[in-house]
C-alpha positions as a Python dict, from the first residue, in 0.01 Angstrom:
ca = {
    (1, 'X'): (0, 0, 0),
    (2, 'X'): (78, 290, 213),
    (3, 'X'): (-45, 544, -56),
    (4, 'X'): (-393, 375, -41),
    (5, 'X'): (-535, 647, 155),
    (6, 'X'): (-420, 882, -120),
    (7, 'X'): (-534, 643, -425),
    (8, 'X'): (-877, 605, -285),
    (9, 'X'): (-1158, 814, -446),
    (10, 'X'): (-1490, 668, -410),
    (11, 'X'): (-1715, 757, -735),
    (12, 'X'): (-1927, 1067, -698),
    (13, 'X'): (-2277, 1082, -635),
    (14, 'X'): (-2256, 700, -554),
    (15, 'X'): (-2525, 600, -268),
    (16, 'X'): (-2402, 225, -115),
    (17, 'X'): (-2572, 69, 184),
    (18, 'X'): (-2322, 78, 472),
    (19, 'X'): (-2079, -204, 524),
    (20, 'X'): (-2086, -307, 859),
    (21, 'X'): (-1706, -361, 999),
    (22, 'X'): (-1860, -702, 1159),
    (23, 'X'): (-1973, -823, 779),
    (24, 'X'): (-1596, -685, 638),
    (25, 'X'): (-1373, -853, 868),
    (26, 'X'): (-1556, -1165, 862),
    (27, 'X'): (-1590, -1200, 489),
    (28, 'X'): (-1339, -1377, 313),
    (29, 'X'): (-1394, -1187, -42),
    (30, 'X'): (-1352, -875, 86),
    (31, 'X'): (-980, -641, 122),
    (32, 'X'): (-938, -831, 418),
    (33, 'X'): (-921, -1147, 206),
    (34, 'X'): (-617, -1438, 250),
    (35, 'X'): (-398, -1233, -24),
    (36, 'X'): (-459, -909, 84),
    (37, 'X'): (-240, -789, 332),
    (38, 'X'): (32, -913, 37),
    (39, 'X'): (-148, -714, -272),
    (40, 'X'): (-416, -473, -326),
    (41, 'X'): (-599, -677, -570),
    (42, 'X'): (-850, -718, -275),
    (43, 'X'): (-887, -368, -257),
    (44, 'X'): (-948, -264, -590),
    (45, 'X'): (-1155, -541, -696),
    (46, 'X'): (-1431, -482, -404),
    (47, 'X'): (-1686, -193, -444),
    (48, 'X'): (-1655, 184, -347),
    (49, 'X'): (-1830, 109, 72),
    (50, 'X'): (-1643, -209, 123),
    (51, 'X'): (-1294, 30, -2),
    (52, 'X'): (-1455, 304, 210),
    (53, 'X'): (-1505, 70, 565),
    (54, 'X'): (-1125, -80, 440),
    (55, 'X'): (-986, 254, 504),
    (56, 'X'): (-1186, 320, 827),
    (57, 'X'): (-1053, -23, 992),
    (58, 'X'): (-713, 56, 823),
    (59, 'X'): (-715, 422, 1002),
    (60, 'X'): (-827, 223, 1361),
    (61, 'X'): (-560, -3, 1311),
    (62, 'X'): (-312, 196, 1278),
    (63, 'X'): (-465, 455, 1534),
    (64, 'X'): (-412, 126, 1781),
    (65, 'X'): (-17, 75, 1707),
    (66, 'X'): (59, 397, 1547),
    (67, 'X'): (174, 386, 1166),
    (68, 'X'): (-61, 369, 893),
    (69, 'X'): (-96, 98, 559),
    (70, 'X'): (-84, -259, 600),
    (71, 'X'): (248, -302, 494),
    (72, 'X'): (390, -111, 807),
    (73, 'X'): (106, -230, 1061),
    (74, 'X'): (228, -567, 954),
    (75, 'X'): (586, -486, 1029),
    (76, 'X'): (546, -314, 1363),
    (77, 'X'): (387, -639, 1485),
    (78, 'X'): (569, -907, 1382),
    (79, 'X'): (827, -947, 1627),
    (80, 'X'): (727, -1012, 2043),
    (81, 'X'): (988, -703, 2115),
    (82, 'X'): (787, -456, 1883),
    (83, 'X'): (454, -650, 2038),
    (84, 'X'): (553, -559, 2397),
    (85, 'X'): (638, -186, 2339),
    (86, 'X'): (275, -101, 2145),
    (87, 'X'): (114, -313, 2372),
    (88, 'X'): (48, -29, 2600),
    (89, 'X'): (-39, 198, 2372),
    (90, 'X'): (-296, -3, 2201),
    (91, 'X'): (-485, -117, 2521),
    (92, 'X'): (-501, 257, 2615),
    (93, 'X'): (-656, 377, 2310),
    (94, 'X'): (-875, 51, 2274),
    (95, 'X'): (-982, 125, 2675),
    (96, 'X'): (-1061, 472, 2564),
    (97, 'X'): (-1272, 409, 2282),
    (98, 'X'): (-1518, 155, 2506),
    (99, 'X'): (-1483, 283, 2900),
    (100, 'X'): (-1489, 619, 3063),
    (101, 'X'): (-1301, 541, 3341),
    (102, 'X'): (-980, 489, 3107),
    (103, 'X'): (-777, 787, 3264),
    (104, 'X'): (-812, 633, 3570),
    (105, 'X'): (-686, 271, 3503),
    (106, 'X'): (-326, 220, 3547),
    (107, 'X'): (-169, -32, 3270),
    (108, 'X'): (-239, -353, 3477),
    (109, 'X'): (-597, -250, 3517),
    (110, 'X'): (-595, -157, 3123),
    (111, 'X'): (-430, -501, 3046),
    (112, 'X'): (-685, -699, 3271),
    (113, 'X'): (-992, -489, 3050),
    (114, 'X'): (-862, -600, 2724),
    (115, 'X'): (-780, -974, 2826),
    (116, 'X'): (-1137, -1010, 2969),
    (117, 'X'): (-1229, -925, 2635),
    (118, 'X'): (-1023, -1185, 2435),
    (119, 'X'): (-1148, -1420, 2674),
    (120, 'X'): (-1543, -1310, 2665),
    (121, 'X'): (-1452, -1351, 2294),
    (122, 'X'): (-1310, -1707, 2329),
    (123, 'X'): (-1635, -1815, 2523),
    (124, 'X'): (-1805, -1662, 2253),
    (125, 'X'): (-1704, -1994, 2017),
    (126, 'X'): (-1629, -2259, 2274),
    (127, 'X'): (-1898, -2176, 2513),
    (128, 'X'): (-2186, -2048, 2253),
    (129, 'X'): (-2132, -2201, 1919),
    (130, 'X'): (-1954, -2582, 2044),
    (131, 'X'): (-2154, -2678, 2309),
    (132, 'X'): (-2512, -2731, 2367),
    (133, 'X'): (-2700, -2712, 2032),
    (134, 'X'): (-2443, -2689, 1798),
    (135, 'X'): (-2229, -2953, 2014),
    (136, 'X'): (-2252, -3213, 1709),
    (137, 'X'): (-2033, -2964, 1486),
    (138, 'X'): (-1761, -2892, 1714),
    (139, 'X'): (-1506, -3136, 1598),
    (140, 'X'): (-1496, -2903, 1311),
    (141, 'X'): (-1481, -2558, 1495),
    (142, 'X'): (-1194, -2580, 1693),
    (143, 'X'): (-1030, -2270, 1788),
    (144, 'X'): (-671, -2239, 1694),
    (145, 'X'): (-465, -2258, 2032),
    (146, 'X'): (-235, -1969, 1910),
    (147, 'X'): (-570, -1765, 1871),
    (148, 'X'): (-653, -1873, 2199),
    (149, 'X'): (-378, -1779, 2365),
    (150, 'X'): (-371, -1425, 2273),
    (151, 'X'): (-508, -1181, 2454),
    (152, 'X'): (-398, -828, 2338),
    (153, 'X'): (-510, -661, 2028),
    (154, 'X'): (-94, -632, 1909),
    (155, 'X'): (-54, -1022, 1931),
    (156, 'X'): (-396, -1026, 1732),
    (157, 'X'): (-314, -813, 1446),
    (158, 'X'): (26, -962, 1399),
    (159, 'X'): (-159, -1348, 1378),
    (160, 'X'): (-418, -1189, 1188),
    (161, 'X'): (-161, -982, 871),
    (162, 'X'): (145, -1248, 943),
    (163, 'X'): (67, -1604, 986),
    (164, 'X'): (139, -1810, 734),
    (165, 'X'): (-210, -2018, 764),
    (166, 'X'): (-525, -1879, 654),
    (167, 'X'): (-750, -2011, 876),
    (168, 'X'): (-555, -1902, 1187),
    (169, 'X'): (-528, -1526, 1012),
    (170, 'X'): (-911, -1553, 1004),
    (171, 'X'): (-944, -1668, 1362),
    (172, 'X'): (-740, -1403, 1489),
    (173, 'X'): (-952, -1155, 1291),
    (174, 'X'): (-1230, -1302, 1417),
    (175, 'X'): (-1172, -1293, 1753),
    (176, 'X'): (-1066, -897, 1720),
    (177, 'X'): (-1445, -802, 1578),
    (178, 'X'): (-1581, -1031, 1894),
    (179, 'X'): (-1370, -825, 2128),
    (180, 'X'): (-1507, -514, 1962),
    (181, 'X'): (-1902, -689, 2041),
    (182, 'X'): (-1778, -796, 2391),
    (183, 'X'): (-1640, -451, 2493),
    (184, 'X'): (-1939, -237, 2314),
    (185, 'X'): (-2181, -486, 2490),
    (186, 'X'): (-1988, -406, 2815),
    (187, 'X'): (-1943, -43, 2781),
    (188, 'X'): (-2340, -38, 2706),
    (189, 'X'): (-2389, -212, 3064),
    (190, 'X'): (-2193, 26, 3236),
    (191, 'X'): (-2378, 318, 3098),
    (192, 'X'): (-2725, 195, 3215),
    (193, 'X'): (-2585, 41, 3490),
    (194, 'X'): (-2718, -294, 3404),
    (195, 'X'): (-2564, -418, 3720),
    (196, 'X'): (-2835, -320, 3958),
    (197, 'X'): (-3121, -511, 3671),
    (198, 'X'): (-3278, -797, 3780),
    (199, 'X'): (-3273, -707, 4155),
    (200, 'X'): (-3353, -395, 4088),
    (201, 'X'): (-3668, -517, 3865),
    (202, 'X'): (-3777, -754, 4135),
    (203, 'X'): (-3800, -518, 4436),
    (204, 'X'): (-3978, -292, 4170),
    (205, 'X'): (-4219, -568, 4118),
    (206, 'X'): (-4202, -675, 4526),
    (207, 'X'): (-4305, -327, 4606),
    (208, 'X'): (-4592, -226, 4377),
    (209, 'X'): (-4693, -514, 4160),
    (210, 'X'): (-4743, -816, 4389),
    (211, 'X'): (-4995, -927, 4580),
    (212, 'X'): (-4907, -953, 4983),
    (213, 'X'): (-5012, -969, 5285),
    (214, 'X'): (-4920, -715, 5551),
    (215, 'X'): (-4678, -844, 5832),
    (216, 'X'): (-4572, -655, 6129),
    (217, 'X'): (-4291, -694, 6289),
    (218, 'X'): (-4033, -505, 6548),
    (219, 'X'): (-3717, -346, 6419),
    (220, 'X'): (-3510, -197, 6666),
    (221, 'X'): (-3832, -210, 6936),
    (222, 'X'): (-4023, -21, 6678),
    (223, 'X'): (-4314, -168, 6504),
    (224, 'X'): (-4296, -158, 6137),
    (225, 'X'): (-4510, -282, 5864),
    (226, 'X'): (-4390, -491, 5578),
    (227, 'X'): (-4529, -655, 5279),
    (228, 'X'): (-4470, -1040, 5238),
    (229, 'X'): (-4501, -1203, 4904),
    (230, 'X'): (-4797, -1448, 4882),
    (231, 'X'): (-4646, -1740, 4704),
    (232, 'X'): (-4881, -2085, 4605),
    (233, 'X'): (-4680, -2390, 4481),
    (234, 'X'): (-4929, -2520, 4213),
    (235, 'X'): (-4873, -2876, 3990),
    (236, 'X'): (-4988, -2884, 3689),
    (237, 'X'): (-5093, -3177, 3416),
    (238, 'X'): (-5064, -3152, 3059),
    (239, 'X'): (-5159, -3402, 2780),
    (240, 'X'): (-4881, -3411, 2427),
    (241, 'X'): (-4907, -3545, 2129),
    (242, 'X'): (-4685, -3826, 2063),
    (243, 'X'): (-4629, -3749, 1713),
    (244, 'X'): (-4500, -3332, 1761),
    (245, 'X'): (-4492, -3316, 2153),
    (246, 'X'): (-4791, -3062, 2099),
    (247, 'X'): (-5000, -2949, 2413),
    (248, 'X'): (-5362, -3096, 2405),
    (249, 'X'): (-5648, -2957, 2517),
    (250, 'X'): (-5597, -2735, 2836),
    (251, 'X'): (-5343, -2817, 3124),
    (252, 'X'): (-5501, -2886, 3447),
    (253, 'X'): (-5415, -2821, 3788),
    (254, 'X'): (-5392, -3134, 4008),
    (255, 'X'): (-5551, -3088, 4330),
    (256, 'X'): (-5338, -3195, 4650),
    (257, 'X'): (-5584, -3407, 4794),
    (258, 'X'): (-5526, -3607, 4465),
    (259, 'X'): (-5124, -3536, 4440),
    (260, 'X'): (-5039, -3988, 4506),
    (261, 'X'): (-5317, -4091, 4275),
    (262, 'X'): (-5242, -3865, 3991),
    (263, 'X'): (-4875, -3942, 4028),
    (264, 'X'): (-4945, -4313, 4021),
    (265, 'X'): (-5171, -4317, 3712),
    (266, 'X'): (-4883, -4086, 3525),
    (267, 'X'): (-4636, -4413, 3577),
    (268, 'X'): (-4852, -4642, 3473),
    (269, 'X'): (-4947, -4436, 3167),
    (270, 'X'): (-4779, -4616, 2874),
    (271, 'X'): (-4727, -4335, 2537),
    (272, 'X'): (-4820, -4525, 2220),
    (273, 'X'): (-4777, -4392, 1872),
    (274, 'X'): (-5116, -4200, 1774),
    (275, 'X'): (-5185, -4142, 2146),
    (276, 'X'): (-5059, -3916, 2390),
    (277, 'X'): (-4702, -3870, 2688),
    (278, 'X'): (-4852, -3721, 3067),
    (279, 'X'): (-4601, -3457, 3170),
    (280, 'X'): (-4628, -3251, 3527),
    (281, 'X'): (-4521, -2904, 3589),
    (282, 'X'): (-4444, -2750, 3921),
    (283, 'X'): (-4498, -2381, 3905),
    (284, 'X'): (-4457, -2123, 4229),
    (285, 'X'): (-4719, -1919, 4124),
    (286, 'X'): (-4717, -1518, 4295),
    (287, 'X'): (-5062, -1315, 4254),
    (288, 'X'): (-5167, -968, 4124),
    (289, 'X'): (-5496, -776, 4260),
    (290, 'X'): (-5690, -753, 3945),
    (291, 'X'): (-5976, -515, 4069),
    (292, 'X'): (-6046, -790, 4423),
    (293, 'X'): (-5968, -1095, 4165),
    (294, 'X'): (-5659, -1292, 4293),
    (295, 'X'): (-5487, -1371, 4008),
    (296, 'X'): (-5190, -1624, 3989),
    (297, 'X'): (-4946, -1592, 3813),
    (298, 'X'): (-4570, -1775, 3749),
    (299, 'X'): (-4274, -1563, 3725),
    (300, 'X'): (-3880, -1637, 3552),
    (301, 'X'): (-3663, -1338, 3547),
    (302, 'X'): (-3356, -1382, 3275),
    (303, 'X'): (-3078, -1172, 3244),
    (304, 'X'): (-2953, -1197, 2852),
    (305, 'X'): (-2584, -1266, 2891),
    (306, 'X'): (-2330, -1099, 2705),
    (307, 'X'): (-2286, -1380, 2450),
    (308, 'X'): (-2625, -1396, 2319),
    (309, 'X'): (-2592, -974, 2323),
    (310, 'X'): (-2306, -1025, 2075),
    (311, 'X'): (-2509, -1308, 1890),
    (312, 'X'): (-2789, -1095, 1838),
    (313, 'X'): (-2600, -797, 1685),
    (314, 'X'): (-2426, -1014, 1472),
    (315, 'X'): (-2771, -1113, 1325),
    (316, 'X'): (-2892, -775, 1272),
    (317, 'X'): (-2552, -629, 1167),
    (318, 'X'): (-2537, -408, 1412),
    (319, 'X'): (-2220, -240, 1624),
    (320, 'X'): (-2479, -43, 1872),
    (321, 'X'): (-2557, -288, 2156),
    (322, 'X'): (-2806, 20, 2238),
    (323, 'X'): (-2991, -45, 1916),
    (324, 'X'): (-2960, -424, 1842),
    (325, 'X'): (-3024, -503, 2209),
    (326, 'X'): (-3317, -298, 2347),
    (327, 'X'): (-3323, -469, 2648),
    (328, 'X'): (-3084, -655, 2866),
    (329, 'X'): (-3338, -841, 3096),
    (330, 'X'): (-3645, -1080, 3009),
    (331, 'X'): (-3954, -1160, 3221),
    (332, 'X'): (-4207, -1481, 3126),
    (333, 'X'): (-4518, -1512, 3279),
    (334, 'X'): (-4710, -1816, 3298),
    (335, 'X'): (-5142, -1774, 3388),
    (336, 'X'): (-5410, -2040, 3384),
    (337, 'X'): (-5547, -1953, 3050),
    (338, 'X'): (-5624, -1658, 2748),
    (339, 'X'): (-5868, -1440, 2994),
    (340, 'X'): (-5588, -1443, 3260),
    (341, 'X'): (-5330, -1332, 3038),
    (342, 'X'): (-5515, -1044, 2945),
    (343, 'X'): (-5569, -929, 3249),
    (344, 'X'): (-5234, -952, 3351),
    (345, 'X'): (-5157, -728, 3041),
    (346, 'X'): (-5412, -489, 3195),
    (347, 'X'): (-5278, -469, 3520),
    (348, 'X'): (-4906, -372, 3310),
    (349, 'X'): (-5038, -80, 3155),
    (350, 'X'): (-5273, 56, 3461),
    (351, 'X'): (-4911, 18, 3646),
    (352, 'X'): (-4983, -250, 3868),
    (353, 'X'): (-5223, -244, 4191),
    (354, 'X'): (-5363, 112, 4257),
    (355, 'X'): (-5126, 237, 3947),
    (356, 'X'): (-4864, 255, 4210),
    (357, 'X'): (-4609, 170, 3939),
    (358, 'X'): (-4408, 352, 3625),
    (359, 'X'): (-4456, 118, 3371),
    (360, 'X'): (-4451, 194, 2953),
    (361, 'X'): (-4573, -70, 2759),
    (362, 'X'): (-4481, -89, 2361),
    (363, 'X'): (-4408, -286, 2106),
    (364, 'X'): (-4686, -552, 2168),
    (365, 'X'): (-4708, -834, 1993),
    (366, 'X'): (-5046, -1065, 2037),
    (367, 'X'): (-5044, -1432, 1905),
    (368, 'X'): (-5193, -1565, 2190),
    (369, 'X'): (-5553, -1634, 2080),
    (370, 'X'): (-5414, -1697, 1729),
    (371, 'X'): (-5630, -1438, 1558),
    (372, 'X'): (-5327, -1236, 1515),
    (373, 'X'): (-5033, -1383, 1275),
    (374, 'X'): (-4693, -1420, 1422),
    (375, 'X'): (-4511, -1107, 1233),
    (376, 'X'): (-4170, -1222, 1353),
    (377, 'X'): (-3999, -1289, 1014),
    (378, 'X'): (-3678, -1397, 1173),
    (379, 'X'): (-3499, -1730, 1051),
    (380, 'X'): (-3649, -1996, 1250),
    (381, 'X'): (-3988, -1812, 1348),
    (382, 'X'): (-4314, -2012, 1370),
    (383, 'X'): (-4593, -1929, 1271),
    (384, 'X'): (-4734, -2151, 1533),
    (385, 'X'): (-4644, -1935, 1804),
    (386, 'X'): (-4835, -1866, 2080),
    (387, 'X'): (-4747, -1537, 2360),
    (388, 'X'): (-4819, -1199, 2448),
    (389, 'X'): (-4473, -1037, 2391),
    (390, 'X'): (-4385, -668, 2452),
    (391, 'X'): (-4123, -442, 2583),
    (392, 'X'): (-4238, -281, 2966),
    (393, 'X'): (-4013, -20, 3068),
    (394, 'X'): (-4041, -10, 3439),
    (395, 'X'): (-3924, 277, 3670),
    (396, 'X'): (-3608, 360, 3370),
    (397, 'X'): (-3580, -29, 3316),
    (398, 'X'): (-3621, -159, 2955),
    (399, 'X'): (-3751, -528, 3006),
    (400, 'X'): (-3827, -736, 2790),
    (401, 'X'): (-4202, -963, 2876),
    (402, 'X'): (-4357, -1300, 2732),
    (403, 'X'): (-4698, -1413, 2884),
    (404, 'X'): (-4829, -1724, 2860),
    (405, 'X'): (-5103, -2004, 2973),
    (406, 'X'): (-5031, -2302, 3095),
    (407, 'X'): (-5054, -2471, 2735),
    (408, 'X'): (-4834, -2208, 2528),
    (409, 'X'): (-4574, -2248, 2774),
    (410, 'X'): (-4544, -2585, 2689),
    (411, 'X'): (-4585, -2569, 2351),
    (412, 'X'): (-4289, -2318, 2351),
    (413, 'X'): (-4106, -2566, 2552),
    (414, 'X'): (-4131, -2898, 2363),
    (415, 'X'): (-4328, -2841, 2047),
    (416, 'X'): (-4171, -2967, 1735),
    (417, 'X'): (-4105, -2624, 1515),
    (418, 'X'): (-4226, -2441, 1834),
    (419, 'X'): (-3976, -2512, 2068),
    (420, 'X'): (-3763, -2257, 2229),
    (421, 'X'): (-3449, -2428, 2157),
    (422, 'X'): (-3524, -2510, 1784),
    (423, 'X'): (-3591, -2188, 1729),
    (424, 'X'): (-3228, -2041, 1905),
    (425, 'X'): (-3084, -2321, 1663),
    (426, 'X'): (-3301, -2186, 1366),
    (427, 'X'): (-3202, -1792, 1398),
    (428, 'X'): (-2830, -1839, 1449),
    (429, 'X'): (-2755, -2052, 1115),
    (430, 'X'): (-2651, -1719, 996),
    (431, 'X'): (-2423, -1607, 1228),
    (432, 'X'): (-2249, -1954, 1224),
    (433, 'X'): (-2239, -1909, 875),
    (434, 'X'): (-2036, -1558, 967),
    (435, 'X'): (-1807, -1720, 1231),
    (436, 'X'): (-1738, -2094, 1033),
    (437, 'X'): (-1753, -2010, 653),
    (438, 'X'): (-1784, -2291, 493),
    (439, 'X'): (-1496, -2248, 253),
    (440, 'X'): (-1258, -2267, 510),
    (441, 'X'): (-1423, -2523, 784),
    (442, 'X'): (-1598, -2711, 540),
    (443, 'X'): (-1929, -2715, 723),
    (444, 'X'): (-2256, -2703, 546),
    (445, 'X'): (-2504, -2600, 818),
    (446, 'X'): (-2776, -2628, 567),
    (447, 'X'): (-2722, -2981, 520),
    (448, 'X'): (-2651, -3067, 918),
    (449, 'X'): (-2954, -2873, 1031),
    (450, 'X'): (-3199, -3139, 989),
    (451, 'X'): (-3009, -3376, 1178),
    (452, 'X'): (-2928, -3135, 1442),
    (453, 'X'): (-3269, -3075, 1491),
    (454, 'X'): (-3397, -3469, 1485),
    (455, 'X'): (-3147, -3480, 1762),
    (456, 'X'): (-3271, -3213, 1985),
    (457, 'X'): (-3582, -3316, 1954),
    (458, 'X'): (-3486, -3648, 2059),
    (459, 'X'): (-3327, -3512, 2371),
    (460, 'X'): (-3659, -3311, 2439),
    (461, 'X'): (-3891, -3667, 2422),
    (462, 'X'): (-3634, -3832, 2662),
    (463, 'X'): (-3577, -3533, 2930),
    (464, 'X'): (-3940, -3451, 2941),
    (465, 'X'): (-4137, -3772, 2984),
    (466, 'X'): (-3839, -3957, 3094),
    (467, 'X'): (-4049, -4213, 3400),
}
């Protein structure tokens, strides 16, 4: 095994699509397969770019612990005394691969980096892919407590090329190709300085994009003028279809003067099969200047946290958080109706009030009127789909915006095949697949799915018109 490098000649002239290290380690037919580490029947019996990526992950491996084939990686691991004196060296070199500040961490610092990894990789099972949605499942998924446990890349490798239990080797392999998403995902933050994002985004927005009214005030005896935010909490009344949840007709906004009559004919409202559930909506609506038209409009900032990052290059095979993840914050708007949301789309590419913003709009994506088919192709998509989606890159700040009316907001919400959450479900089959093959947990997502999704839908009916 330690001549491999030597043996391996891939054929000439051969052109293979590139094997993603993600799709290797987590395939079970591959060199890194149960009997591998043992023979190199694995090896030889996979094609020239899965031998090729073999090598590559081989070279890091060793790189990490310092000795080369799998034979003596094995070795150097498989005692806690051999563990403890690589230890150091691996965290350095892993450290130095995903931060630039590695020179200046001391070991602690270095150890802390690469534990917060094993445990951003631990949450990336227990926390995204056993609770919440795929909750029902979880009894099936349970991480192995050794696995767990470990939190350096030595104790990894030695679970992962010496335990005697195949589903614990794959585990601990597992959790080493998370680590790698968690600390590229990380690294990627740092380098755009992701920390400053949302805040950032809203003062952006505070400054040059909403509508306010002047105050002034004294700072320091001195009078100075300041904007503050014009804000109108609005409640709003929509009609669903029994049957799917769907939104009928247009949402309408319920007066305050008629707030305590509207609220008592909503209880006394009784939902019948072939009729129709009541459902209010509170919305703090903010307003843009359209040209003297006061416009309201409903913001939610989201950050995208780090787990669905490492979700979402999982599904497009991809290692660059830079190119599977274009942007690490998401905007919604919600507007009265189709002519508003235009307008608001306007006032993004004219850069706000007076064009006193930066703002690059791409990417668009119109559904909204439903002229335009949904192009999204992705597993779970609708066609039924109703936004304005595009990516706004304000002041240096890659965002990523959804506008929508009153009624596709709560289509998106509680729409059977619409849904927001049926869709998360929907898209991430495959990456379960990735993380739970079913040849060694025994889970056929394809057959739980529709059962999975009669539940959530369940959960929607009850939460959402509960009286």
């Amino acid at each position: 095994m330690a001549t491999l490098e030597r043996l391996y000649k891939p054929p000439v002239g051969e052109v293979t699509r590139e094997m993603k290290h993600i799709e290797l380690m987590l395939s079970e037919k591959g060199p890194y397969s149960v009997l591998a580490w043992r023979s190199i029947t694995g090896f030889y019996g996979s094609n020239a770019t899965v031998q090729g990526q073999f090598l590559s992950d081989l070279n890091l491996l060793g790189n990490l612990v310092g000795t080369y084939g799998v034979r003596e990686i094995a070795q150097a691991v498989n005692t806690d005394t051999k563990k403890e004196n690589i230890r150091g060296r691996a965290n350095r070199r892993a450290i130095r691969i995903f931060s630039p500040e590695y020179d200046q961490m001391d070991a602690a610092k270095r150890e802390k980096e690469i534990a917060s990894y094993a445990s951003i990789a631990n949450a990336f099972i227990n926390d995204y892919f056993r609770t919440g949605l795929w909750a029902p499942l979880a009894d099936k998924t349970d991480l192995h407590e050794e696995v767990e446990s470990a939190d350096s890349i030595p104790q990894l490798i030695d679970i992962m090329l010496n335990n005697p239990i195949g589903r614990v080797r794959f585990e601990a392999k597992r959790k080493l190709v998370h680590m790698q998403l968690a600390a590229t995902a990380i690294a990627r933050g740092r380098e755009i300085n992701e920390k400053e994002g949302i805040p950032r985004i809203t003062q952006i927005l505070n400054d040059g994009f909403w509508f306010g009214d002047e105050v002034v005030s004294k700072i320091s005896k001195k009078r100075v003028k300041t904007k503050r935010i014009r804000i109108k909490p609005t409640d709003v009344e929509s009609h669903h279809s029994y049957e799917t949840l769907e939104c009928l007709g247009q949402p309408t906004e319920i007066p305050d003067n008629e707030k305590i009559q509207a609220l008592k004919r909503i209880r006394e409202h009784v939902p019948e099969p072939g009729g129709y559930y009541i459902k209010t909506t509170h919305y703090e609506q903010r307003f843009i200047n359209y040209g003297g038209e006061l416009i309201p409009v409903y913001q939610d900032s989201r950050p995208k946290r780090i787990l669905a990052r490492m979700a979402k290059m999982m599904r497009k095979e991809q290692e660059d958080p830079a190119i599977a993840v274009q942007d690490t914050t998401g905007l919604k708007f919600v507007v009265k109706d189709i002519p508003d949301a235009y307008k608001l789309l306007d006032f993004f590419t004219k850069g706000g009030e007076n064009g006193a913003l930066t703002i690059k709009v791409g990417d668009l994506e119109d559904t909204l009127s439903g002229k335009e088919e949904y192009s999204a192709k992705n597993n779970g998509s609708s066609p039924k789909t109703r936004q304005l989606k595009f990516i706004a890159t304000i002041e240096g700040h890659s965002v990523e915006v959804i506008i929508h009316t009153f009624a596709t907001e709560q289509i998106n919400e509680l729409q059977h095949e619409v849904a927001h959450e049926e869709y998360e479900l929907k898209r991430n089959v495959n990456v379960y697949k990735q993380n739970f093959p079913e040849e060694i947990y025994h889970v056929n997502v394809n057959e739980e799915l529709p059962s999975m999704i009669d539940r959530l839908r369940r959960g929607r009916r009850a939460s959402a018109f509960a009286s």
